[in-house]
Every structure is written in structure tokens, then in C-alpha cells.
Residue frames as a rotation matrix with the C-alpha (Angstrom) as fourth column:
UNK 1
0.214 0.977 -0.001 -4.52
-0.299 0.065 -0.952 -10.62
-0.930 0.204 0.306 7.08
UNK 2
-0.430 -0.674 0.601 -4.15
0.242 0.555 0.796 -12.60
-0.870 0.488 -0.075 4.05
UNK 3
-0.945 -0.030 -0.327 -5.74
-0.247 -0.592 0.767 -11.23
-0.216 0.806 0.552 0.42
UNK 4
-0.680 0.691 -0.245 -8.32
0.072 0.396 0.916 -13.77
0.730 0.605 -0.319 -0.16
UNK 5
-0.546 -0.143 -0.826 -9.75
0.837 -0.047 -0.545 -12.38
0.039 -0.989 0.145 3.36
UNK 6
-0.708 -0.189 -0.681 -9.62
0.040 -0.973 0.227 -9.27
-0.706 0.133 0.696 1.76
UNK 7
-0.877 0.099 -0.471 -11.60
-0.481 -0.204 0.853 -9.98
-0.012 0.974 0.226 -1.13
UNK 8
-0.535 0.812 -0.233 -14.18
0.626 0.566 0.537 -12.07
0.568 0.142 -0.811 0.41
UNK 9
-0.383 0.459 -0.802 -15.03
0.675 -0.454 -0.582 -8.84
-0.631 -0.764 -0.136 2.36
UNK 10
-0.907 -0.356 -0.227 -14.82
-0.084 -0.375 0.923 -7.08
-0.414 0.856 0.310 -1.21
UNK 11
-0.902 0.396 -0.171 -17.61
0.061 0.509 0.859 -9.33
0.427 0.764 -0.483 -2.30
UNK 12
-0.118 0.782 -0.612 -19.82
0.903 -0.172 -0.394 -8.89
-0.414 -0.599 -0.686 0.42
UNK 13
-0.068 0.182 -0.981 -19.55
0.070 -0.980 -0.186 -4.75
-0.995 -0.081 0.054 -0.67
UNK 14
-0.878 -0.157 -0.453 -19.94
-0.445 -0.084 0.892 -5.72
-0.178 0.984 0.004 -4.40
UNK 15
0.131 0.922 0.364 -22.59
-0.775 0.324 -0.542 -7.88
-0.618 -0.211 0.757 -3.93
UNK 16
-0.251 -0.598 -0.761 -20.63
-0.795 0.576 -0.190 -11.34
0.551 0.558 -0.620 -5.13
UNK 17
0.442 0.465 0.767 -21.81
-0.897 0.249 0.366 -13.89
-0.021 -0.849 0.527 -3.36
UNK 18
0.936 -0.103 -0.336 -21.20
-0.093 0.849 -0.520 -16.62
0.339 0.518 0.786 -5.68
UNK 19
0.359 -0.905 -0.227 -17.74
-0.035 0.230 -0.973 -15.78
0.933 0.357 0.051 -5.64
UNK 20
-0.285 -0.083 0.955 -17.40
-0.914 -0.277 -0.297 -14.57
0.289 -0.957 0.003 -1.65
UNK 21
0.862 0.468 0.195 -19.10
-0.484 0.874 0.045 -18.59
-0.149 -0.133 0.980 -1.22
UNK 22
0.823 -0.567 -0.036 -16.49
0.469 0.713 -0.522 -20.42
0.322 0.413 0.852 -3.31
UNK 23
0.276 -0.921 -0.273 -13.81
0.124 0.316 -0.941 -18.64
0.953 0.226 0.202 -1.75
UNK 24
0.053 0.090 0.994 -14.96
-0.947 -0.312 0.079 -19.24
0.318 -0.946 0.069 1.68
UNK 25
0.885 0.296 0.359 -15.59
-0.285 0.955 -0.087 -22.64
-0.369 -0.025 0.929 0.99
UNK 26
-0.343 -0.939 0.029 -12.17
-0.710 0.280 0.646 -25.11
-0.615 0.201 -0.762 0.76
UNK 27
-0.499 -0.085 0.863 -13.43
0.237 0.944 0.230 -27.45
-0.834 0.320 -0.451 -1.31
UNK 28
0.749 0.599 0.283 -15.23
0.349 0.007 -0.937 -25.68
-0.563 0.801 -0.204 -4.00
UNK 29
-0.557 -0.525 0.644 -13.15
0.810 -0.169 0.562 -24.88
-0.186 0.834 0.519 -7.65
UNK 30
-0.007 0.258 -0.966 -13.75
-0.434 -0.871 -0.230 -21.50
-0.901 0.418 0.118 -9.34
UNK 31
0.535 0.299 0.790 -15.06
0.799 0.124 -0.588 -21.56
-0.273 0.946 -0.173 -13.03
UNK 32
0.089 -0.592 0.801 -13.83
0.995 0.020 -0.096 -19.33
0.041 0.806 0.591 -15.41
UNK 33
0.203 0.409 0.890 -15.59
0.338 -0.882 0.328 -16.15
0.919 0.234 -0.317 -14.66
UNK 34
0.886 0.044 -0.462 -14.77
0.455 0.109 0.884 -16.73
0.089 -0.993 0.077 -11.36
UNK 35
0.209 -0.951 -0.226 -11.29
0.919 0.111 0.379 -16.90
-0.336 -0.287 0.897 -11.51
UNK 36
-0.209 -0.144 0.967 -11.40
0.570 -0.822 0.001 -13.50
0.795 0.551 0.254 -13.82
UNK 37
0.493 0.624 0.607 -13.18
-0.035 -0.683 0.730 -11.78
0.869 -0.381 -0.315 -11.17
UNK 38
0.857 -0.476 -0.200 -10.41
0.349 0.248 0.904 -12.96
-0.380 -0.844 0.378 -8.37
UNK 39
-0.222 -0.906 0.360 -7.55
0.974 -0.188 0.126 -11.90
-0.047 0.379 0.924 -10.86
UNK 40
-0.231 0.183 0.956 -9.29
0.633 -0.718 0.290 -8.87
0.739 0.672 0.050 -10.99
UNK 41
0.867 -0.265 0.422 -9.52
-0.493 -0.334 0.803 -7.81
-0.072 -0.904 -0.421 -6.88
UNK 42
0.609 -0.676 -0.415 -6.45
0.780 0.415 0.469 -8.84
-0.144 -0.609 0.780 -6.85
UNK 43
-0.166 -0.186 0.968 -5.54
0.743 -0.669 -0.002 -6.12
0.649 0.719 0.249 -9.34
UNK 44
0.617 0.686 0.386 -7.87
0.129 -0.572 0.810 -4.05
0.776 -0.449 -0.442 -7.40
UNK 45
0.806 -0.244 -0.539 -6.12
0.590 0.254 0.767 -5.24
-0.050 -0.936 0.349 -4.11
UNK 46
0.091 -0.990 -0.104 -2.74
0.932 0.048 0.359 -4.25
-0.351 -0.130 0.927 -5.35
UNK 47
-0.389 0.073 0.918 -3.77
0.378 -0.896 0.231 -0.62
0.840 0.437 0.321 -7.15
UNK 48
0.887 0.456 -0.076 -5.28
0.194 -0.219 0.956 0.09
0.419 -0.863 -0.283 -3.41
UNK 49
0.838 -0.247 -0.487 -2.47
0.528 0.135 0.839 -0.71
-0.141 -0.960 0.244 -1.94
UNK 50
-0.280 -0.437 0.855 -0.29
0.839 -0.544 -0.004 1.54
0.467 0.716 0.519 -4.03
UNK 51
0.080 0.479 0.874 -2.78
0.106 -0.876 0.471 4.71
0.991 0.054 -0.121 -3.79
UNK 52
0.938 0.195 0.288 -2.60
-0.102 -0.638 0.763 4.63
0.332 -0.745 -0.579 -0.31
UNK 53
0.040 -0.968 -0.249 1.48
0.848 -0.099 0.521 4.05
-0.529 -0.232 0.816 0.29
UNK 54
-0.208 -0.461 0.863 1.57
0.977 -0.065 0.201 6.86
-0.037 0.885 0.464 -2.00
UNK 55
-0.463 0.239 0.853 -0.98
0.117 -0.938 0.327 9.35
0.879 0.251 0.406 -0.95
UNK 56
0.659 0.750 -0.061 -2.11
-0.009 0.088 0.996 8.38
0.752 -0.656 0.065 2.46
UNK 57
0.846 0.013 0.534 -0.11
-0.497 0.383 0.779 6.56
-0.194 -0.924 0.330 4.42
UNK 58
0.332 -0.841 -0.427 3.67
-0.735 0.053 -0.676 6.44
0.591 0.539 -0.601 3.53
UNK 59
0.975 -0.215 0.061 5.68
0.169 0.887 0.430 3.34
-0.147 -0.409 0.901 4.04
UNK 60
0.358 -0.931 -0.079 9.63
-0.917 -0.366 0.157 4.37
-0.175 0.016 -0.984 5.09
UNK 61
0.772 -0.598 -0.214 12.26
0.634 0.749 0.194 1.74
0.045 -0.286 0.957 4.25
UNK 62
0.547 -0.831 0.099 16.01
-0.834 -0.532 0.148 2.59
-0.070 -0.163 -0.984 5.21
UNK 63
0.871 -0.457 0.178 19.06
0.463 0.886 0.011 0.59
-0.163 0.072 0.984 3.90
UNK 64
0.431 -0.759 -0.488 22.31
-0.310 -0.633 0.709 0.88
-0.847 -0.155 -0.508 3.76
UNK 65
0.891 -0.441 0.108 24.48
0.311 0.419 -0.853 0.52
0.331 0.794 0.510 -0.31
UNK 66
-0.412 -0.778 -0.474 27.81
-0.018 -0.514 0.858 1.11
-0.911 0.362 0.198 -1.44
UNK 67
0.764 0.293 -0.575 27.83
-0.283 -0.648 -0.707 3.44
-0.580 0.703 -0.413 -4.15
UNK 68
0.316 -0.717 0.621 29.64
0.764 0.580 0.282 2.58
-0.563 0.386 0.731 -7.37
UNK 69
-0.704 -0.441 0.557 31.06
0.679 -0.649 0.343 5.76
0.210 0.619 0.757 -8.76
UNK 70
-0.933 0.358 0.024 29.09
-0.239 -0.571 -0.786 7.54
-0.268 -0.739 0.618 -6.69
UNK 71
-0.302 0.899 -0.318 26.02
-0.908 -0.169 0.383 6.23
0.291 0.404 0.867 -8.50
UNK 72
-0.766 0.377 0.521 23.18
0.111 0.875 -0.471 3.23
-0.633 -0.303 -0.712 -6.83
UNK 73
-0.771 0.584 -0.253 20.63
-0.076 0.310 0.948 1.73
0.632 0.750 -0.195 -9.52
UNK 74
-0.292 0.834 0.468 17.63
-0.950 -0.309 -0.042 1.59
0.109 -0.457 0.883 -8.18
UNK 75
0.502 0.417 -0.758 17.56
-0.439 0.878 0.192 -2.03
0.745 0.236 0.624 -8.75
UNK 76
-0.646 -0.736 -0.205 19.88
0.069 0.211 -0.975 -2.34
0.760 -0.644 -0.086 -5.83
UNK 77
-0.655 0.503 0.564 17.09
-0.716 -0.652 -0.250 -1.22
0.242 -0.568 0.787 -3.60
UNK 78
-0.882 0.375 0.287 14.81
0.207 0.853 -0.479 -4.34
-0.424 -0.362 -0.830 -1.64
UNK 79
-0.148 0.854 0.499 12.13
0.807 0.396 -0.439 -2.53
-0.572 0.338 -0.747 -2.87
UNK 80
-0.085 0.274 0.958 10.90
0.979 -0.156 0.131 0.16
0.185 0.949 -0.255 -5.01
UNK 81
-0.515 -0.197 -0.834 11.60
0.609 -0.769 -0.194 4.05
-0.604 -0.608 0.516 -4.22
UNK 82
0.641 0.549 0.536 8.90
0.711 -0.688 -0.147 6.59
0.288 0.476 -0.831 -4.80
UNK 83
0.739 -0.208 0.641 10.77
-0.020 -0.957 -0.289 8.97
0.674 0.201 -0.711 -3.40
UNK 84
-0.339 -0.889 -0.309 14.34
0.701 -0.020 -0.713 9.78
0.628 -0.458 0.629 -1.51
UNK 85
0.682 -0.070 -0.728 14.12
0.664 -0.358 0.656 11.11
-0.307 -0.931 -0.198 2.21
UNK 86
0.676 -0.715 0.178 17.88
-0.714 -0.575 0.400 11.42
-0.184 -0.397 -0.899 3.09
UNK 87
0.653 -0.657 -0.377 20.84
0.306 0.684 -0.662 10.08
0.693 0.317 0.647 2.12
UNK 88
0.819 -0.409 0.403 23.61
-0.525 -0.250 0.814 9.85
-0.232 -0.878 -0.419 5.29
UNK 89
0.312 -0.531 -0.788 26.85
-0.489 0.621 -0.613 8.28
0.815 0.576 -0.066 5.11
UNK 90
0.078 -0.025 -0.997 28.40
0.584 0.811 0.025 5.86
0.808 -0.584 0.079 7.45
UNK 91
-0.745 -0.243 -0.621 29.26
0.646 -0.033 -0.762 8.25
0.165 -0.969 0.182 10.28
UNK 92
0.011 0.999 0.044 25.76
1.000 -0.011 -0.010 9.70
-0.010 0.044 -0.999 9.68
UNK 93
-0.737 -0.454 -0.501 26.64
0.184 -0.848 0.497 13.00
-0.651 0.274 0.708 8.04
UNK 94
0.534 0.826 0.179 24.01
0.298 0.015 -0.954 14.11
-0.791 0.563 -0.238 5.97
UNK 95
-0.506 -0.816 0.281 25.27
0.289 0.147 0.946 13.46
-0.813 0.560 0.161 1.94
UNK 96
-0.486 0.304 -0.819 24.39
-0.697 -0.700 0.154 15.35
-0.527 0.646 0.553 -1.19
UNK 97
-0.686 0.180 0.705 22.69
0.525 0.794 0.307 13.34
-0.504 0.581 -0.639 -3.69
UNK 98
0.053 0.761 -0.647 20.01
-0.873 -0.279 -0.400 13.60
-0.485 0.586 0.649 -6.99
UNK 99
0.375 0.651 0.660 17.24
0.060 0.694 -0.718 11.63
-0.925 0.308 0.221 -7.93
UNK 100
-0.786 -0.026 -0.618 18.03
-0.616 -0.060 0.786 10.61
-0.058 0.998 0.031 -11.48
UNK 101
0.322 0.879 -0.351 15.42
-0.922 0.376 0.096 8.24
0.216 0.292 0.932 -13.48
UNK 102
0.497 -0.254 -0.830 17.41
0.028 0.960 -0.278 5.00
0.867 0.115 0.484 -13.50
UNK 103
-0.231 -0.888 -0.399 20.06
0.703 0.131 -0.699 5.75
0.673 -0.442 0.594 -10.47
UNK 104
0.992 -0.067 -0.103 20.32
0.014 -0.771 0.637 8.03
-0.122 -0.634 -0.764 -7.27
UNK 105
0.059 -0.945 0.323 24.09
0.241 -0.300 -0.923 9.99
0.969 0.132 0.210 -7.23
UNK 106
0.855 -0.167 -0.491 25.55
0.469 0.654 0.594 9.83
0.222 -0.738 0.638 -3.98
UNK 107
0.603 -0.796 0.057 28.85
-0.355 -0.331 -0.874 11.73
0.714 0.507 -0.482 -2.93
UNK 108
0.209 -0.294 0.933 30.14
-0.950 0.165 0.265 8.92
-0.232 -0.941 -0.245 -0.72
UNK 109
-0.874 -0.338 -0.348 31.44
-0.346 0.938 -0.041 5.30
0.340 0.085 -0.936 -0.64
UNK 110
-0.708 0.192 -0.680 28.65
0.558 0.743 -0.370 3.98
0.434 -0.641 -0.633 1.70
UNK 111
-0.694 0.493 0.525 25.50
-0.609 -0.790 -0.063 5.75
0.384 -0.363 0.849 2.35
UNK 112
-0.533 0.845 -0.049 21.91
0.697 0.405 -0.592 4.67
-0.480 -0.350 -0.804 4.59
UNK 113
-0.943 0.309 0.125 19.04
-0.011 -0.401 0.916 5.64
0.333 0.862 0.382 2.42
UNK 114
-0.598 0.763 -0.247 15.74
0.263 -0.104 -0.959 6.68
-0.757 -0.638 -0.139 3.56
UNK 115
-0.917 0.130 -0.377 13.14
-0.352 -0.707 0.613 6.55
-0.187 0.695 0.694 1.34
UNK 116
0.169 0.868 0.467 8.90
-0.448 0.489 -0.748 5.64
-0.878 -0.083 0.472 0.93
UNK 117
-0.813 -0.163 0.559 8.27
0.135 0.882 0.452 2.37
-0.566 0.443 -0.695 -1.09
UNK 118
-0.077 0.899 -0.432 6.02
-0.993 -0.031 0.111 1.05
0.086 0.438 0.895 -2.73
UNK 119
0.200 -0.096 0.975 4.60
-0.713 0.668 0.212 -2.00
-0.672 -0.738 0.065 -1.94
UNK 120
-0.819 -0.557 -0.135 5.18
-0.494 0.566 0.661 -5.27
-0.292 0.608 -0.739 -3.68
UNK 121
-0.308 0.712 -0.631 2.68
-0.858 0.078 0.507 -6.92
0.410 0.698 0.587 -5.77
UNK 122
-0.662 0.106 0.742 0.45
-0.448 0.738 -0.505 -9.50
-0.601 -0.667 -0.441 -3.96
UNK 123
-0.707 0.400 -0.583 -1.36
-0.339 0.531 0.776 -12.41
0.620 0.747 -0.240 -5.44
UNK 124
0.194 0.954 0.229 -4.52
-0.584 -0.075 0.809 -14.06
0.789 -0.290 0.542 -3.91
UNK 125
0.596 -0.293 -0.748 -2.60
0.421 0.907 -0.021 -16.49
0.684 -0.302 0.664 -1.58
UNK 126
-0.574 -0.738 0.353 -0.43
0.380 -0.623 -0.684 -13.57
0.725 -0.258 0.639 0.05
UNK 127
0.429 0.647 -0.630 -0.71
0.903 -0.334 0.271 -11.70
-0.035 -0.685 -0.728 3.04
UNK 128
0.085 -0.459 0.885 -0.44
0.287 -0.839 -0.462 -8.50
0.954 0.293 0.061 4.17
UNK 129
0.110 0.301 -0.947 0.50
0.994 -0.023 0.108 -7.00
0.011 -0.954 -0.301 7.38
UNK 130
-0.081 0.330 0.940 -0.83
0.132 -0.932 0.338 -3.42
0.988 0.151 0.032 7.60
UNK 131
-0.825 0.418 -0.380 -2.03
0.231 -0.365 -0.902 -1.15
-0.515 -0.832 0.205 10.50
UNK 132
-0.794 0.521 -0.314 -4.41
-0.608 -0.665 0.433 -0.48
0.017 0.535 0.845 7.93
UNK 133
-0.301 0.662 0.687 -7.74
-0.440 0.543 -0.715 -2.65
-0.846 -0.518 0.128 8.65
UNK 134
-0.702 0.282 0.654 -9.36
0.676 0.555 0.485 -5.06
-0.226 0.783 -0.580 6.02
UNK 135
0.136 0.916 -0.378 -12.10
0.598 -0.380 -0.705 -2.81
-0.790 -0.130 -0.600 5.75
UNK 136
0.406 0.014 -0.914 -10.49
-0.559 -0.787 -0.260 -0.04
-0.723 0.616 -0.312 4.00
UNK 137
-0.696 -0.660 -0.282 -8.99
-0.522 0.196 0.830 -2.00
-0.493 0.725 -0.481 1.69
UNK 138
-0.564 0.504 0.655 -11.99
0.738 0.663 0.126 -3.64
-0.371 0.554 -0.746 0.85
UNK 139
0.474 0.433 -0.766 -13.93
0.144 -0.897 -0.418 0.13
-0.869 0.089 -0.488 0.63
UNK 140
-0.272 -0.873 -0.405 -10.65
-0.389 -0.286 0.876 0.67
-0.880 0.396 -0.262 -1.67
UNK 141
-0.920 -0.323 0.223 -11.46
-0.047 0.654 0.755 -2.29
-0.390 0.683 -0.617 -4.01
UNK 142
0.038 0.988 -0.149 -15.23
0.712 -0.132 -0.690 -1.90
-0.701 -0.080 -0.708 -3.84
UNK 143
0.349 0.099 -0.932 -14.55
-0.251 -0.948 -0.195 1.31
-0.903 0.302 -0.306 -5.69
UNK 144
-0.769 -0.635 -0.080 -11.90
-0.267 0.204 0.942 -0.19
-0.581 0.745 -0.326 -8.11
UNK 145
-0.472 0.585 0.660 -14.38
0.626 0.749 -0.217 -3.13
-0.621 0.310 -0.719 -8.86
UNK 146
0.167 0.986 0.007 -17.47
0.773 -0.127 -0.622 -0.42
-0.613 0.109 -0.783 -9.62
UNK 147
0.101 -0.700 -0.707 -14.98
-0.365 -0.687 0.628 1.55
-0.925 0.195 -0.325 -11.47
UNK 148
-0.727 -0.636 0.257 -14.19
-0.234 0.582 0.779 -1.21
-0.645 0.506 -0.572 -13.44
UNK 149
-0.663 0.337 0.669 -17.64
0.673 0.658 0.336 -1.92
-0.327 0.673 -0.663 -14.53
UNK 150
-0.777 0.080 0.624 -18.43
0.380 -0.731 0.567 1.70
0.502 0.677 0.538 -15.42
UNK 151
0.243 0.908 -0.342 -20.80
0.814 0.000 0.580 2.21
0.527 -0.419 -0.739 -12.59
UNK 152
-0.785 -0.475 0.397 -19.63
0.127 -0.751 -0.648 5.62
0.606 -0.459 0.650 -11.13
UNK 153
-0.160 0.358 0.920 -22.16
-0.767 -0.632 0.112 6.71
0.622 -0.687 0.376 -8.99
UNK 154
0.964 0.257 -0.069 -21.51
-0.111 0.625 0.773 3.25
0.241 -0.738 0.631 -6.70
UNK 155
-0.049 -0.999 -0.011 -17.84
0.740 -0.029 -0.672 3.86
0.671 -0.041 0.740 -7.43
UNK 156
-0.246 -0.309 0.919 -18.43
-0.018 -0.946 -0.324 7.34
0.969 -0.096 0.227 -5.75
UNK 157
0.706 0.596 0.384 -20.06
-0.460 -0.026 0.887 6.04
0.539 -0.803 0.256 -2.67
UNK 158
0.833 -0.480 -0.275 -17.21
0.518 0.501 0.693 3.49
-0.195 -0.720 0.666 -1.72
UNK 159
-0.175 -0.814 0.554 -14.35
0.483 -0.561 -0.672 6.33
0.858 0.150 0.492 -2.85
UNK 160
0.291 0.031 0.956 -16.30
-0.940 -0.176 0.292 8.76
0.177 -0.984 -0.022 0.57
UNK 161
0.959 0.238 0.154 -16.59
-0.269 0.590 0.761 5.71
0.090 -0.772 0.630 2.47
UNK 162
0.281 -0.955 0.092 -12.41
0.861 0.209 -0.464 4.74
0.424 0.209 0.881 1.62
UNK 163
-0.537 -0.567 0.624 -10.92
0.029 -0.752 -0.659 8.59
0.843 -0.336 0.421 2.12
UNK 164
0.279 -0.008 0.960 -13.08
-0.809 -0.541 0.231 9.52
0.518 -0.841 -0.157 5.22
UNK 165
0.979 0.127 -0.159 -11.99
0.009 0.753 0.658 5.96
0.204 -0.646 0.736 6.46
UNK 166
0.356 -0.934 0.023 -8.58
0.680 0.241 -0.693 6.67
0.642 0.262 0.721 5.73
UNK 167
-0.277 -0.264 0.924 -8.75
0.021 -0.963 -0.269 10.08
0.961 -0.055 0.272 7.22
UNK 168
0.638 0.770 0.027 -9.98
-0.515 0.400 0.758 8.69
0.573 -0.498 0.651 10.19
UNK 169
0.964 -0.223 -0.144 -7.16
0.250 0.581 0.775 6.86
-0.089 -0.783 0.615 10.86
UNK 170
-0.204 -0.796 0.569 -4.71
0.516 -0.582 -0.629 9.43
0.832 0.166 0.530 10.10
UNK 171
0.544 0.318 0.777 -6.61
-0.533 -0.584 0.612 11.57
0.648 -0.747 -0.148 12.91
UNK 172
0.905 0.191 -0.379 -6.00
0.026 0.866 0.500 8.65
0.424 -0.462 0.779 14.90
UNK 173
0.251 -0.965 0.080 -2.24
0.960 0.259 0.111 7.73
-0.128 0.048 0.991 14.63
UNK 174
-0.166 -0.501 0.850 -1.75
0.643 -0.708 -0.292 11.79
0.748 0.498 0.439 14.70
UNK 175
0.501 0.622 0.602 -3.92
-0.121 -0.639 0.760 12.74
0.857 -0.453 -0.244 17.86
UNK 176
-0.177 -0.780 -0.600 -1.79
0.480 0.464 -0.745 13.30
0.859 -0.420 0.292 21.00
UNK 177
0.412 0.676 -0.611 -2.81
0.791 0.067 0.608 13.12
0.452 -0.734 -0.507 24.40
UNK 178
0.104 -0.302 0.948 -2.23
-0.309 -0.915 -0.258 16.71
0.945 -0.266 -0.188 26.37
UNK 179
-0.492 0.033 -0.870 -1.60
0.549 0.787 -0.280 16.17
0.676 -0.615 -0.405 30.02
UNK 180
0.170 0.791 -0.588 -4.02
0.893 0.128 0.431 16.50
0.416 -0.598 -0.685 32.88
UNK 181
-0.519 -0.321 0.792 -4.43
-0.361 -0.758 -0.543 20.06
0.775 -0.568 0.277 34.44
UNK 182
-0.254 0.473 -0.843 -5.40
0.954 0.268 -0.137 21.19
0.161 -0.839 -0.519 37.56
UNK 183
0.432 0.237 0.870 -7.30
0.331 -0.939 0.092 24.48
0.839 0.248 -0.484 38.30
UNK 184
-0.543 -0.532 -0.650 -5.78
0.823 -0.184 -0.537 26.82
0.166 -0.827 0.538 40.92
């Protein structure tokens, strides 16, 4: 699903038309205010997609570094680590380690790192591929938006309408199927 998807569903729950038109439409140009308001769900887009890698719905990456003096920068990492899992080493031994600010310590040559991301910043031209429907993310941004222009009590309606979607599909992707009895 690709952002600007995302944001013309945004606009429908914001009540944007103008803008939710012109970027349905390939041939129309955005004015000034326009474009502000598209740099701004994107914002939105990308402070969503944060809040829920973070507090919803963790995203694992695993890679494998070599450690220099036992210590890996964090800038070594494809992408951004909120937090360290496990740290294993090559013959998959589980390996001491602490979180520092700038670096993770390591007591190995060669460890696989497990740890939740954060996503990368997306612009209006980007996609995204979630299990997470367009919906909530637009519920998400709906909120940001009505946040943004100081309207809380329309911010508070699409914040329920975001968590009990979210929570929803945590039920979901957690509910597991018992098997069939039979009385005797």
C-alpha cells in the first residue's frame, strides 16, 4: 500500500476533500497549502508508524556483525534498534552483552542480533508493506492531523477508533484455534 493511498483515506476522515481530489487526480498540481498539508500526513504517517512498532505491534529484525573490540555502533545496524532481544554467537550460544547509548558490548567475535526496529522514514511516494490495514493508519493520522490543529475532542474520537482497531488485530494474530471434541 503506498502512502499517498494512505493519506487520501486520511482526508476522507479529516474532511479534506480538496486535497483527497488533487491527490487522486494525476494531473492536478498542489498549491502551497496543499503541499503543507501532504508534508504534514506524511509526518503524521511516519509518527503512526513509529507509535505502533513501538507500542503495538513490534517489528523483529535479526542480523548478523562482527564486533570490534567487543563493541557494534549502532550505526552498523540496517536499521534502527529500540531495543536488544538476544545476542548469540556463531554456534548460537547465547552471549552476554549491554545496551550502551552509542554501541551494544558483545563478548564475542561474531554475534546474530535480535532486536525490534523502528521503521524508516517514508515520504509521500513510498510504500509500505504492513499486515497492518490502511485503515488504522489512517484512524492513526486522523488523530495526529486533529491533534495538530488543537481540536482534542475529534482527536479523542479517532485515538478509540485507532487502539480498539489495533487491539482488534492483536486479538486476531493471538487467537488460537482449540481442536474439535467429541462427547462420550
Amino acid at each position: 500500500m503506498s502512502i499517498k493511498d494512505i493519506i487520501i483515506l486520511a482526508c476522507s476522515f479529516t474532511e479534506n476533500e480538496e486535497l483527497k481530489e488533487a491527490l487522486s487526480s494525476s494531473t492536478a498540481s498542489l498549491d502551497e497549502k496543499q503541499t503543507d498539508l501532504v508534508n504534514m500526513f506524511v509526518e503524521c504517517f511516519n509518527l503512526i508508524a513509529n507509535e505502533i512498532a513501538s507500542d503495538y505491534i513490534p517489528h523483529y529484525e535479526r542480523e548478523t556483525l562482527v564486533t570490534n573490540d567487543f563493541k557494534i555502533n549502532y550505526s552498523s545496524f540496517s536499521s534502527v534498534p529500540l531495543k536488544i532481544v538476544s545476542v548469540v554467537d556463531k554456534n548460537g550460544h547465547k552471549v552476554r552483552f549491554k545496551a550502551f547509548d552509542d554501541y551494544l558490548m558483545a563478548l564475542a567475535s561474531e554475534v546474530t542480533v535480535t532486536y525490534l526496529s523502528q521503521p524508516e522514514e517514508k515520504g509521500l511516494n513510498d510504500s509500505v508493506a504492513s499486515v497492518i490495514p490502511m485503515r488504522i493508519y489512517a484512524y492513526g493520522m486522523a488523530r495526529e492531523y486533529y491533534l495538530m490543529q488543537t481540536l482534542y475532542e475529534e482527536a479523542d474520537i479517532w485515538q478509540e477508533r485507532f487502539v480498539q482497531a489495533l487491539q482488534s488485530l492483536s486479538r486476531r494474530k493471538n487467537e488460537t484455534m482449540m481442536p474439535a471434541r467429541r462427547w462420550l
